[in-house]
C-alpha atoms as a printed R data frame, in Angstrom:
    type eleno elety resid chain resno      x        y       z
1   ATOM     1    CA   UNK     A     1 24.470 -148.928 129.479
2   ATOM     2    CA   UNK     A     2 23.546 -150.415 126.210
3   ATOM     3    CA   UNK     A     3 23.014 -154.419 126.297
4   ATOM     4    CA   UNK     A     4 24.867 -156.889 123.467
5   ATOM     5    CA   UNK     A     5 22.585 -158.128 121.034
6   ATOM     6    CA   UNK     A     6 23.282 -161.509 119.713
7   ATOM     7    CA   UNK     A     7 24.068 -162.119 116.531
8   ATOM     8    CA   UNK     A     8 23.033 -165.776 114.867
9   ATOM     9    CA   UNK     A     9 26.347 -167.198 113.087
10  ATOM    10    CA   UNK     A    10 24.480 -167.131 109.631
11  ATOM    11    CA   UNK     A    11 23.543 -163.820 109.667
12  ATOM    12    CA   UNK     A    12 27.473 -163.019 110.397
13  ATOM    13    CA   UNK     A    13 28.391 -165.154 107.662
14  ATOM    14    CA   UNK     A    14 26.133 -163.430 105.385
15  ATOM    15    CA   UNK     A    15 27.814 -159.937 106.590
16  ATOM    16    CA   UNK     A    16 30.984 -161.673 105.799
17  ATOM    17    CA   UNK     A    17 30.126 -162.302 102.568
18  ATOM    18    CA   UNK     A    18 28.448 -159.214 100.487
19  ATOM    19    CA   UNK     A    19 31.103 -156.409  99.552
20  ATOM    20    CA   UNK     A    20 32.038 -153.603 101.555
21  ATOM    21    CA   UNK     A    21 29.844 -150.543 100.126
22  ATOM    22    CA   UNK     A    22 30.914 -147.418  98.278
23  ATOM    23    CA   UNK     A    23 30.410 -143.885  99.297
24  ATOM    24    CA   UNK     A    24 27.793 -142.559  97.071
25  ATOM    25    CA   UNK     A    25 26.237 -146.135  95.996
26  ATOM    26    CA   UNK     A    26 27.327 -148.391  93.333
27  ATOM    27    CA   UNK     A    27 25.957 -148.431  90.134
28  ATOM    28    CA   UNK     A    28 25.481 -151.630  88.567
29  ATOM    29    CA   UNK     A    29 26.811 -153.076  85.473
30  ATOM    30    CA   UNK     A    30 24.517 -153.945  82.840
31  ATOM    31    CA   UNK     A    31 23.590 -158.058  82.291
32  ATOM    32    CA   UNK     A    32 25.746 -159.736  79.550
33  ATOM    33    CA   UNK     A    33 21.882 -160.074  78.135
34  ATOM    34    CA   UNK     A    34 21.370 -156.161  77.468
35  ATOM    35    CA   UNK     A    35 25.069 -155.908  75.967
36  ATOM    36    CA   UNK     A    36 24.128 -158.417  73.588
37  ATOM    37    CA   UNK     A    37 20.860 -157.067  72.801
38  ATOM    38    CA   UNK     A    38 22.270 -153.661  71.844
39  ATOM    39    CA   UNK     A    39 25.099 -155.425  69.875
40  ATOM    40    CA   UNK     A    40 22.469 -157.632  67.669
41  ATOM    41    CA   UNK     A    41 20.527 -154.118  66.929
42  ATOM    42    CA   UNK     A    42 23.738 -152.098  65.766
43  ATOM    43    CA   UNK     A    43 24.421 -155.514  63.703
44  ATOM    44    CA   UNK     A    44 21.364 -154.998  61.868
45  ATOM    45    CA   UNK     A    45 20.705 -151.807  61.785
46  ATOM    46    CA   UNK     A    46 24.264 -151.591  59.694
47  ATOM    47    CA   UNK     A    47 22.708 -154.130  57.768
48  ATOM    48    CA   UNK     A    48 19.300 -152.408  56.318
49  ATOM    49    CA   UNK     A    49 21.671 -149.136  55.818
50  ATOM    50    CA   UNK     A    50 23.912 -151.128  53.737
51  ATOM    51    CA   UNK     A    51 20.745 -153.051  52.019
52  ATOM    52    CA   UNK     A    52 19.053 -149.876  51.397
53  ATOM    53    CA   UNK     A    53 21.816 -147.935  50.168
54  ATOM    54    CA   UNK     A    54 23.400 -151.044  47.794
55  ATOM    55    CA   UNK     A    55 21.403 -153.882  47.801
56  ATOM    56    CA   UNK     A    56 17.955 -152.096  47.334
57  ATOM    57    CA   UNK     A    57 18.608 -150.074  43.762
58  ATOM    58    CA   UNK     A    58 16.280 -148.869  41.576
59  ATOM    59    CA   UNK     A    59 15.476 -151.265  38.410
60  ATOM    60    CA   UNK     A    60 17.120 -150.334  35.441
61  ATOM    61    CA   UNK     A    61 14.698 -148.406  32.490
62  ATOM    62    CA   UNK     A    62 14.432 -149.931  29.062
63  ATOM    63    CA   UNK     A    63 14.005 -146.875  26.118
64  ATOM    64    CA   UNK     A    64 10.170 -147.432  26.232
65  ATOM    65    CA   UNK     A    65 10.249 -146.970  30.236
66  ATOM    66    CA   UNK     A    66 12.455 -144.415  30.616
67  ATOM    67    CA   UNK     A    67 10.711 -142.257  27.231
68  ATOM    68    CA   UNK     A    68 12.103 -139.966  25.208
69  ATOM    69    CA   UNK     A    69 13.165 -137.357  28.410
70  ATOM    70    CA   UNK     A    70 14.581 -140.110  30.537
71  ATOM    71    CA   UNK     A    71 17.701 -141.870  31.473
72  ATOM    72    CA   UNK     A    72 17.706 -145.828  29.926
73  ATOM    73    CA   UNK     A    73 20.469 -147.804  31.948
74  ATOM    74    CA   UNK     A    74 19.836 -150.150  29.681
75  ATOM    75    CA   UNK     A    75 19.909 -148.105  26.135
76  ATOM    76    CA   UNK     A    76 23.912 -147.067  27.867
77  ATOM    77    CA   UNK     A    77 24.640 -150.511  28.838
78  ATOM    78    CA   UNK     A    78 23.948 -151.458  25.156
79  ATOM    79    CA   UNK     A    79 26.446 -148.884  24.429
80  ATOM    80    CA   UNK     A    80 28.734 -150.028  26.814
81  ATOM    81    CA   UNK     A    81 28.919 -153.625  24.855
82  ATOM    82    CA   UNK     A    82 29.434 -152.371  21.816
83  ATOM    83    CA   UNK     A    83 31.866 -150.675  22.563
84  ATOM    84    CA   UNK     A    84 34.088 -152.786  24.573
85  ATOM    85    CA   UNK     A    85 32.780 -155.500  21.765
86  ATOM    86    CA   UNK     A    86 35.232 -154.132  19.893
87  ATOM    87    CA   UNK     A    87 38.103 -155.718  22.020
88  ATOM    88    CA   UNK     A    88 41.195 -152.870  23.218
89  ATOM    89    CA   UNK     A    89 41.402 -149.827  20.993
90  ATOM    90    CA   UNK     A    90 44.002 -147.985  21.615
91  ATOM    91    CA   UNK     A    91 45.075 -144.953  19.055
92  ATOM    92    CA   UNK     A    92 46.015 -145.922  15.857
93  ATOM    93    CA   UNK     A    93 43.850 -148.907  15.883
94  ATOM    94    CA   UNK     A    94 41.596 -150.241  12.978
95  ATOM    95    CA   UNK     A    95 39.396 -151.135  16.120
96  ATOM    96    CA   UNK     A    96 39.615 -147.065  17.411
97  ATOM    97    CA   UNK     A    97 38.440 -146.086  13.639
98  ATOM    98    CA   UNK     A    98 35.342 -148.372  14.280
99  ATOM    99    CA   UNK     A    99 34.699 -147.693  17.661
100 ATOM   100    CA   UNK     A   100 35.335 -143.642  16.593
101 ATOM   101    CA   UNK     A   101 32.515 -144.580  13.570
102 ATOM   102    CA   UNK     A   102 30.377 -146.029  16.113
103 ATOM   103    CA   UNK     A   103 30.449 -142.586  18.313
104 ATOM   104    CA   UNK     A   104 29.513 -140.643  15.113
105 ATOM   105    CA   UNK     A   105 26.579 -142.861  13.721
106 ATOM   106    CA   UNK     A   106 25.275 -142.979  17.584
107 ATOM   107    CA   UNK     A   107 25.544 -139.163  17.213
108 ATOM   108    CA   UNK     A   108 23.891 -138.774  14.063
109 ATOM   109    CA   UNK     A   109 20.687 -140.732  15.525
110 ATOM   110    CA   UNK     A   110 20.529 -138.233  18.121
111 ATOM   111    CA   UNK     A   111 20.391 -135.214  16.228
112 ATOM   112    CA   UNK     A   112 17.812 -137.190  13.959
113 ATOM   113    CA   UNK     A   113 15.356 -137.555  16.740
114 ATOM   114    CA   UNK     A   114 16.214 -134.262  18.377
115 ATOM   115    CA   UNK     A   115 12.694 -132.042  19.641
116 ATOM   116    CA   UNK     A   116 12.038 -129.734  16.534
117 ATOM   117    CA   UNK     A   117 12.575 -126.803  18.697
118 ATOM   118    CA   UNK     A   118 16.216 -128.033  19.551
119 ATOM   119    CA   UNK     A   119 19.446 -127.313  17.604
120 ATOM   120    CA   UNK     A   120 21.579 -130.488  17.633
121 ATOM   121    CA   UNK     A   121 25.490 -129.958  15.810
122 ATOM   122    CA   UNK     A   122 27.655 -133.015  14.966
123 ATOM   123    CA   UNK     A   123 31.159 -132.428  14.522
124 ATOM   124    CA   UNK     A   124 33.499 -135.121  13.184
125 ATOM   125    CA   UNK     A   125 36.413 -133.333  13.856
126 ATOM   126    CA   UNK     A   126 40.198 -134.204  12.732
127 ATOM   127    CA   UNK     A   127 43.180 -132.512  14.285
128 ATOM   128    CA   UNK     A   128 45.534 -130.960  13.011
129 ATOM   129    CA   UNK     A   129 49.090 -131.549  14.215
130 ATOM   130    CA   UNK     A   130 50.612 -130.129  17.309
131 ATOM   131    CA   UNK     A   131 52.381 -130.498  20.663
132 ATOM   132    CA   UNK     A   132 51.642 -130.336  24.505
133 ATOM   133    CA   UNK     A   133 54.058 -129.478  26.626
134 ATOM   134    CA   UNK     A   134 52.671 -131.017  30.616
135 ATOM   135    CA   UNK     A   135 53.672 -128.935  33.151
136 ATOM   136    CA   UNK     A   136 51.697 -130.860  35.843
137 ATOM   137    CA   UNK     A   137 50.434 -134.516  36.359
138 ATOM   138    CA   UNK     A   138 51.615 -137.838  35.521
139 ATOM   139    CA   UNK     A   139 53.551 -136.603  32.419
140 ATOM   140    CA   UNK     A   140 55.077 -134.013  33.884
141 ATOM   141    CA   UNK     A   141 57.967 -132.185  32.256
142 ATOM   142    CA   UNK     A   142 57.175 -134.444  29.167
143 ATOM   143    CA   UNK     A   143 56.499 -132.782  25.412
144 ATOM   144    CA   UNK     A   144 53.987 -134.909  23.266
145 ATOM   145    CA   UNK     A   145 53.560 -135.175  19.976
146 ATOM   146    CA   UNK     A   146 50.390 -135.545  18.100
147 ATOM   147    CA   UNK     A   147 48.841 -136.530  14.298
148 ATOM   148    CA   UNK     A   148 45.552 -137.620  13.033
149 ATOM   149    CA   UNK     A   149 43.588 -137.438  16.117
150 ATOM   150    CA   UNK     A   150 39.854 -137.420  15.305
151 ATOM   151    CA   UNK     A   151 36.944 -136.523  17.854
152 ATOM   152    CA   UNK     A   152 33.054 -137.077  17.628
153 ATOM   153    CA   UNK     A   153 31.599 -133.136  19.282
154 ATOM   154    CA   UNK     A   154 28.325 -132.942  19.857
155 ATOM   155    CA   UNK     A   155 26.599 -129.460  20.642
156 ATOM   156    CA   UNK     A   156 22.971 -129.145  21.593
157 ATOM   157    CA   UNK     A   157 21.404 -125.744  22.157
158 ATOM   158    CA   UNK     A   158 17.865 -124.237  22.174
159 ATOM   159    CA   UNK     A   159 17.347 -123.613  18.270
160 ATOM   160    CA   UNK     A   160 15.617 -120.423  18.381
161 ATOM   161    CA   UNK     A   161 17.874 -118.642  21.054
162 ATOM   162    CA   UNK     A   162 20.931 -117.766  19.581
163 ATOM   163    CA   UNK     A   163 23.149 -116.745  22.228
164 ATOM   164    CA   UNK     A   164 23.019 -119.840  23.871
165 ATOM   165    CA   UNK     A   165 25.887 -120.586  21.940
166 ATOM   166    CA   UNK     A   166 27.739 -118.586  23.362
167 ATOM   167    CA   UNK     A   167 28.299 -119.569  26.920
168 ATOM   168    CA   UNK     A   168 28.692 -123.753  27.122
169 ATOM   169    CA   UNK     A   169 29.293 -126.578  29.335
170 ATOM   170    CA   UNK     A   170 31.412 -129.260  28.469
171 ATOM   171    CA   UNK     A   171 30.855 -132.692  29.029
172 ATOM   172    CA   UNK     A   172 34.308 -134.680  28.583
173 ATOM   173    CA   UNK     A   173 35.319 -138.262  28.307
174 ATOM   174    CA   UNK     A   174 37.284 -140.396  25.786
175 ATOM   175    CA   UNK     A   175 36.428 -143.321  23.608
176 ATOM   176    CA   UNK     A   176 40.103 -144.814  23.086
177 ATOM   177    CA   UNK     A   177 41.531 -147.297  25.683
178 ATOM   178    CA   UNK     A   178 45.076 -149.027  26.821
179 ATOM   179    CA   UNK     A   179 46.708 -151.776  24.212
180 ATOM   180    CA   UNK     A   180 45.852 -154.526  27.244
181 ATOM   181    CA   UNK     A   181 41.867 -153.988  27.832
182 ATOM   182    CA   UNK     A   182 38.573 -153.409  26.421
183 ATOM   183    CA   UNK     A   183 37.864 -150.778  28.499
184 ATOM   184    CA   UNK     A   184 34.642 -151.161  30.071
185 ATOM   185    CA   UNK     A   185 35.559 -148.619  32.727
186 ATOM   186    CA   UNK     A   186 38.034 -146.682  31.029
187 ATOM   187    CA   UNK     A   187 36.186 -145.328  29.646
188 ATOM   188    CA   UNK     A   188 33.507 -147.024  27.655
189 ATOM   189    CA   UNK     A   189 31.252 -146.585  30.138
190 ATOM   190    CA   UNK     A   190 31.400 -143.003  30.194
191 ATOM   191    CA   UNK     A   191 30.878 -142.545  26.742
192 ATOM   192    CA   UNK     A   192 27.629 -144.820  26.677
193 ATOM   193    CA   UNK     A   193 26.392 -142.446  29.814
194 ATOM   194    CA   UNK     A   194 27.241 -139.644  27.736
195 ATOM   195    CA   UNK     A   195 25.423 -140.744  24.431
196 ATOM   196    CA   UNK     A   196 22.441 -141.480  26.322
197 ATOM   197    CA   UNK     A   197 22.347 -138.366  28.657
198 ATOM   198    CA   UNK     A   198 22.787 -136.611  25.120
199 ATOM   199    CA   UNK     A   199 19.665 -138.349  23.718
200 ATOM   200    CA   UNK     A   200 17.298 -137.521  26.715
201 ATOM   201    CA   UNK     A   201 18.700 -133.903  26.555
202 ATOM   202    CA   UNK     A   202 18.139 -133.324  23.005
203 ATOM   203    CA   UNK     A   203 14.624 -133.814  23.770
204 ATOM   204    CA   UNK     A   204 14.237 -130.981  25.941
205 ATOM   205    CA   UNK     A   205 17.130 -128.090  25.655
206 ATOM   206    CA   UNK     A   206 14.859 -126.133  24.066
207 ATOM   207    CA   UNK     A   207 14.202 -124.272  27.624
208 ATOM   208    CA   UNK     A   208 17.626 -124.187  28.052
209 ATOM   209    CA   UNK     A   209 19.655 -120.522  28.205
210 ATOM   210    CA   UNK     A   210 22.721 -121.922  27.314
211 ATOM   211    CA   UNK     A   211 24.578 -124.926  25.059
212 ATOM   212    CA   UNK     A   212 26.279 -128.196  26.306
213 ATOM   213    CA   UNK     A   213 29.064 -129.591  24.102
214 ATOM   214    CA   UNK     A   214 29.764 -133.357  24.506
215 ATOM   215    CA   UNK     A   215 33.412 -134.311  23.453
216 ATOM   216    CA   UNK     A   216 34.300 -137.471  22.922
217 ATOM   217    CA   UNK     A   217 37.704 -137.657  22.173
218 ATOM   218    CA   UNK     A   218 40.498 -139.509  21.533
219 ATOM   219    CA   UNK     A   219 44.125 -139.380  22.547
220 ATOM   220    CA   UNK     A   220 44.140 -139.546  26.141
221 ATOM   221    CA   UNK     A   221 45.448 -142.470  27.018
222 ATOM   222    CA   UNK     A   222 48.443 -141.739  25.256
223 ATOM   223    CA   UNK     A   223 48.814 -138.506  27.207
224 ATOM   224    CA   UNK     A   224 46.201 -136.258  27.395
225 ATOM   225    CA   UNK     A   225 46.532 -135.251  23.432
226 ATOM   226    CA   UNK     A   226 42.918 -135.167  22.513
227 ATOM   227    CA   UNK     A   227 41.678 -132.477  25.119
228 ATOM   228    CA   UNK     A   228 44.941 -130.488  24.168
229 ATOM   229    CA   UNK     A   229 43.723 -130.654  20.570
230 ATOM   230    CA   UNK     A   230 40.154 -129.420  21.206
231 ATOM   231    CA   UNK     A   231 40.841 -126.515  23.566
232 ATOM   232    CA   UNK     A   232 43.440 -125.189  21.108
233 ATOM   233    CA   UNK     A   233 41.670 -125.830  17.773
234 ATOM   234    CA   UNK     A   234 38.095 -126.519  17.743
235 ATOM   235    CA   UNK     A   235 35.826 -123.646  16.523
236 ATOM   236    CA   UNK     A   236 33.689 -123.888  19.769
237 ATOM   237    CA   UNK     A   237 36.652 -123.511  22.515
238 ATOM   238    CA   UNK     A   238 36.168 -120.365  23.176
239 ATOM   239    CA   UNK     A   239 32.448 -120.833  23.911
240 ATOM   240    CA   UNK     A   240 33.116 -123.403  27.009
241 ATOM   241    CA   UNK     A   241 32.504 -122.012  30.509
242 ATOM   242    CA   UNK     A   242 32.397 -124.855  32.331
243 ATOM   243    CA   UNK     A   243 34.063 -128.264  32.496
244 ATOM   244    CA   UNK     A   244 32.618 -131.966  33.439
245 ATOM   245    CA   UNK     A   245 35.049 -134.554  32.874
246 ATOM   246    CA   UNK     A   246 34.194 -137.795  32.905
247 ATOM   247    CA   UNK     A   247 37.074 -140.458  33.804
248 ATOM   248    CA   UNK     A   248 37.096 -143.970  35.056
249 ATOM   249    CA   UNK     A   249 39.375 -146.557  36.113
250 ATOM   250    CA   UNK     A   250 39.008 -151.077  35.956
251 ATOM   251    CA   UNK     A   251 39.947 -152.663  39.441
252 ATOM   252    CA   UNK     A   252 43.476 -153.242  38.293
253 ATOM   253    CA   UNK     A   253 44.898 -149.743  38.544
254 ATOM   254    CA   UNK     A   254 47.723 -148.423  40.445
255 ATOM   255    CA   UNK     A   255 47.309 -145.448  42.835
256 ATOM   256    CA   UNK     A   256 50.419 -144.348  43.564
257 ATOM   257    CA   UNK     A   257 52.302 -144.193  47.242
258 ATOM   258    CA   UNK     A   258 50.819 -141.118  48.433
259 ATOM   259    CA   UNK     A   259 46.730 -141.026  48.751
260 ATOM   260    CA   UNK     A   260 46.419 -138.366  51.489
261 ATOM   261    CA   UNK     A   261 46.110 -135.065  49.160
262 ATOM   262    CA   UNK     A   262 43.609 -136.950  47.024
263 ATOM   263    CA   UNK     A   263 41.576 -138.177  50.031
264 ATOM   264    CA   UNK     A   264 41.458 -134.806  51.622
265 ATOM   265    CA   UNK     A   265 40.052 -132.920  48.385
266 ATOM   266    CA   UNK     A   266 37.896 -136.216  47.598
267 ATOM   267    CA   UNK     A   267 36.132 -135.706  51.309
268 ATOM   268    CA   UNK     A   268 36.111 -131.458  50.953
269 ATOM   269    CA   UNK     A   269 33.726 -132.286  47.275
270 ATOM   270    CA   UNK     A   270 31.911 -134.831  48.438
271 ATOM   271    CA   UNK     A   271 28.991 -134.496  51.386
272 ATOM   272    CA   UNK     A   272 28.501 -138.550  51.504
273 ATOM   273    CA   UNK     A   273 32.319 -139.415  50.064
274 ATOM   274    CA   UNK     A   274 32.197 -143.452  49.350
275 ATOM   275    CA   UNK     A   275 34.634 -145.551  47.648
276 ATOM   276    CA   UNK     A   276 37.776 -147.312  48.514
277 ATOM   277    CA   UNK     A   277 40.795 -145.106  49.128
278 ATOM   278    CA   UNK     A   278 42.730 -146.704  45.973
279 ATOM   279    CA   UNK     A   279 40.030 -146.193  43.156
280 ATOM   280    CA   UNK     A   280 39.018 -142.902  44.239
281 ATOM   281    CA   UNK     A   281 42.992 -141.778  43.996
282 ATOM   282    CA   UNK     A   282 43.521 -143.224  40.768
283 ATOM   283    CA   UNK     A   283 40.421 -142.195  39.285
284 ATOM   284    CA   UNK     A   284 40.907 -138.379  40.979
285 ATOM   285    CA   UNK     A   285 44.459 -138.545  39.312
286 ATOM   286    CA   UNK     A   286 43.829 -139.392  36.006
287 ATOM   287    CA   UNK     A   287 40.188 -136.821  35.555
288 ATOM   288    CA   UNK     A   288 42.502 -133.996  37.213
289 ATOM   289    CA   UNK     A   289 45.295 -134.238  34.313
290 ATOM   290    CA   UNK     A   290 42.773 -134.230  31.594
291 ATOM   291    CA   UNK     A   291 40.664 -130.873  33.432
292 ATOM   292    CA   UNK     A   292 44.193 -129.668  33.473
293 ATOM   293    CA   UNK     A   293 44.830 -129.778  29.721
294 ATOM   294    CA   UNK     A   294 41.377 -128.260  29.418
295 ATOM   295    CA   UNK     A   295 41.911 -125.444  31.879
296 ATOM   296    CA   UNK     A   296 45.315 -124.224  30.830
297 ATOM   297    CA   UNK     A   297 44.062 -123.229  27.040
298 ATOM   298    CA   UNK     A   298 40.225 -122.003  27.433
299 ATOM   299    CA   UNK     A   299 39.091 -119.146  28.760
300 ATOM   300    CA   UNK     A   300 38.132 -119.375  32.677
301 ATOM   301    CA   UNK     A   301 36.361 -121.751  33.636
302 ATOM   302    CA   UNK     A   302 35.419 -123.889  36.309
303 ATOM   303    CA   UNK     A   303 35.908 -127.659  36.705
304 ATOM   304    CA   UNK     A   304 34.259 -130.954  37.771
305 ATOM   305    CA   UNK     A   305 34.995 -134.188  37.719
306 ATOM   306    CA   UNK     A   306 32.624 -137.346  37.861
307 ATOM   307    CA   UNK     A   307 34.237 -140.830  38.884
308 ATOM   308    CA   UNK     A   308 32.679 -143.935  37.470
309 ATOM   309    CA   UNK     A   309 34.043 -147.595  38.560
310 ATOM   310    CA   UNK     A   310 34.149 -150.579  36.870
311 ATOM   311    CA   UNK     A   311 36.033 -153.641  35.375
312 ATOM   312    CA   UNK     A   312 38.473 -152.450  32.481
């Protein structure tokens, strides 16, 4: 027979107190103290990634740092100015003839100081009249008309390798804007990057197997004109094998209702895609109608398009 063991009345109140116990144990909740801890390092990791990846950029090259093979931000930022300079220069302009000359004399430098070994082609070339029927785009079902549209082409190609010619890439953008801006973004700032990727690669096509062709057109702001006009006139369409268009769009363009087919092809192109959902749709828009016009008249190709953003 088992005797009672007495049990002092604090020890039964502290029985009374602590919680009935779980099968299995319970685990314990971390202290408000970790939670916070891990919260403060997520909070700053995200904050080198975005300082590395934005705040943290490279300094821009001057001519003399970046040499005659480089890249100058600045030398394209100069570009950039003088362009937009200019004021809005839409087609038919006095200010589109000057920013056109501008194009031309920038061109002419650069097959000046070309490498001896490098064949550098300016083209001033005027259009002759003609029609473009849009099937596709923003101007679908419409039929445009077109006169006096003038283009700066520039081809570079090794000099002593004469089928380079032959096979090209194209490099696209165009140098007239709306009525209502200067057009920093759209798309003065893709011709300066153009002019000064020219430069540096006039230095050094001379190991090159093949030509690029840098158009810099006008018309396409009033409907995609000026690419029609190339790729159904110019002596050097049938040369172009591929297609980089350059396009751009200033922070107060409209995207449209629908974003989700542009999204979708935006993220299948792009390994890191980054940019707000509304520029990348407007920009995607307006690059695809102009590759379009390219595409429909040359002989097959394949396409790429480059986004740049900016204020217009």
């Amino acid at each position: 027979m088992r005797r009672a063991v007495p049990v002092s009345s604090s020890a039964a109140a502290g029985d009374a107190a602590s919680p009935p116990s779980r099968a299995g144990g319970v685990r314990s909740r971390g202290s408000p103290s970790l939670w916070l801890g891990l919260l403060l390092i997520l909070v700053h990791a995200s904050w080198l990634v975005h300082r590395v990846q934005y705040d943290s950029l490279p300094p821009p090259l001057d001519a003399d740092q970046a040499g005659k093979r480089g890249f100058s931000e600045l030398s394209a930022l100069e570009h950039a100015r003088a362009l937009t300079d200019l004021g809005p220069h839409p087609l038919g302009s006095d200010a589109l003839e000057s920013a056109v000359q501008y194009v031309l004399a920038s061109a002419k430098r650069i097959k000046e100081s070309a490498h001896w070994e490098v064949d550098v082609q300016v083209d001033h070339f005027l259009a002759k009249p003609g029609f473009s029927r849009l099937v596709g785009g923003l101007f679908k079902g419409r039929t445009l008309v077109y006169s006096t549209l003038q283009h700066v082409v520039l081809r570079i190609s090794p000099k002593y390798l004469p089928e380079a010619d032959e096979n090209a890439i194209l490099v696209s953008s165009h140098i007239d804007t709306v009525f209502s801006t200067e057009g920093a973004g759209d798309c003065s700032s893709c011709v300066a990057v153009m002019l000064e990727l020219a430069r540096g690669v006039s230095q050094w096509a001379h190991g090159f197997k093949h030509s690029i062709i840098f158009l810099f057109n006008t018309g396409e702001e009033e409907g995609l004109t000026g690419a029609h006009s190339f790729i159904t006139q110019h002596k050097w369409k049938d040369t172009v094998r591929f297609i980089v268009d350059l396009e751009a769009m200033g922070i107060g363009g409209n995207s449209g209702p629908d974003l989700s087919i542009t999204l979708c092809r935006h993220r299948r192109s792009r390994h890191h895609p980054a940019a707000s959902p509304e520029i990348v749709a407007a920009a995607a828009a307006a690059t695809r109608c102009c590759r379009r016009r390219l595409r429909s008249y040359a002989s097959p190709v394949s396409a790429a398009a480059l986004f740049s953003f900016g204020a217009a």
